[in-house]
C-alpha positions in Angstrom: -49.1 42.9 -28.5 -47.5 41.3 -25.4 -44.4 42.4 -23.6 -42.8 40.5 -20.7 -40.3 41.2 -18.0 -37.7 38.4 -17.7 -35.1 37.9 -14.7 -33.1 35.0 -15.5 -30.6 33.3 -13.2 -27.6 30.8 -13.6 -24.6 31.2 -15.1 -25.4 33.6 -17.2 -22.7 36.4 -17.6 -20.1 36.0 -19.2 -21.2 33.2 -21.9 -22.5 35.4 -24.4 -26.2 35.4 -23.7 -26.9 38.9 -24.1 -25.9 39.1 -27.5 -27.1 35.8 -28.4 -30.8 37.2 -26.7 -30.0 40.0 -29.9 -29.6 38.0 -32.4 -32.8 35.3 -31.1 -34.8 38.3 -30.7 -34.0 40.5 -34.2 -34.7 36.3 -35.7 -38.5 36.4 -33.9 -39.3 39.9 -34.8 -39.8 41.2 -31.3 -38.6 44.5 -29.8 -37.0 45.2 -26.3 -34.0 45.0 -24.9 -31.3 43.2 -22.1 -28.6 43.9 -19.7 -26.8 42.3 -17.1 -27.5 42.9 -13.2 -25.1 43.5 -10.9 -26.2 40.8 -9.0 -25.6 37.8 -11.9 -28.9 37.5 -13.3 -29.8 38.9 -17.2 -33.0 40.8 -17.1 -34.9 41.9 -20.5 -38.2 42.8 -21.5 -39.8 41.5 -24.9 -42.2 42.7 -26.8 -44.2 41.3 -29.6 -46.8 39.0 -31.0 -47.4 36.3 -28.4 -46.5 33.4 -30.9 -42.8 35.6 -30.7 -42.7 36.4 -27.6 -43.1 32.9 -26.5 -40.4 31.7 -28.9 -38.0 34.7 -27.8 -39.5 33.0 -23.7 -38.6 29.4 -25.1 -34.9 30.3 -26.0 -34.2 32.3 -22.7 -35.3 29.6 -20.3 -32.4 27.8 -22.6 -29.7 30.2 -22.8 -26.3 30.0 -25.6 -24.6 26.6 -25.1 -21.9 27.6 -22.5 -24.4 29.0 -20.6 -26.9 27.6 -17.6 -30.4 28.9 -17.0 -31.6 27.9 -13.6 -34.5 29.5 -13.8 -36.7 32.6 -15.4 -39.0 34.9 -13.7 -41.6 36.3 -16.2 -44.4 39.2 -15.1 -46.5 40.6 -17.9 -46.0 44.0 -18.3 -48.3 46.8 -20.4 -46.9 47.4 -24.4 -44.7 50.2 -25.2 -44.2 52.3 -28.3 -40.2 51.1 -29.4 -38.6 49.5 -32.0 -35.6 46.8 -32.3 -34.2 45.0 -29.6 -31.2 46.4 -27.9 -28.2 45.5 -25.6 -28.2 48.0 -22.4 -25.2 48.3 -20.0 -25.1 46.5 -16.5 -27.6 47.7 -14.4 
């Protein structure tokens, strides 16, 4: 298993990438979730197989047409016990 943190910056908010992130990720099988930050960016963590996680990496670095990724920030984190991917409030 691999699970990433991912802080993505842009324009972001407000274009419907967190629930587009829902649907991508429930499509690649992975678990998680994602939220807005207070400060613009959309951060998640994704876990999965690494073939997934990479596709769910792939599609965030892309973002819902609308949308505008200037960049991802991705730090490997250690796997957790969850299930499904979620939608979390503004942090």
């Amino acid at each position: 298993m691999k699970r990433v943190h991912v802080l993505v910056r842009g324009e972001v908010q407000g274009v419907g990438y967190r629930y587009t992130a829902k649907m991508m990720a429930d499509g690649a099988g992975v678990t998680g979730w994602v939220r807005n930050r207070a400060d613009g960016a959309v951060e998640a963590e994704v876990q999965g197989t690494p073939a997934a996680v990479d596709e769910m990496l792939a599609w965030m670095a892309e973002g819902p047409p609308g949308g505008r990724v200037d960049g991802a920030q991705v730090d490997d984190l250690d796997a957790v016990d969850e299930s499904g991917f979620e939608v979390r409030a503004t942090a």
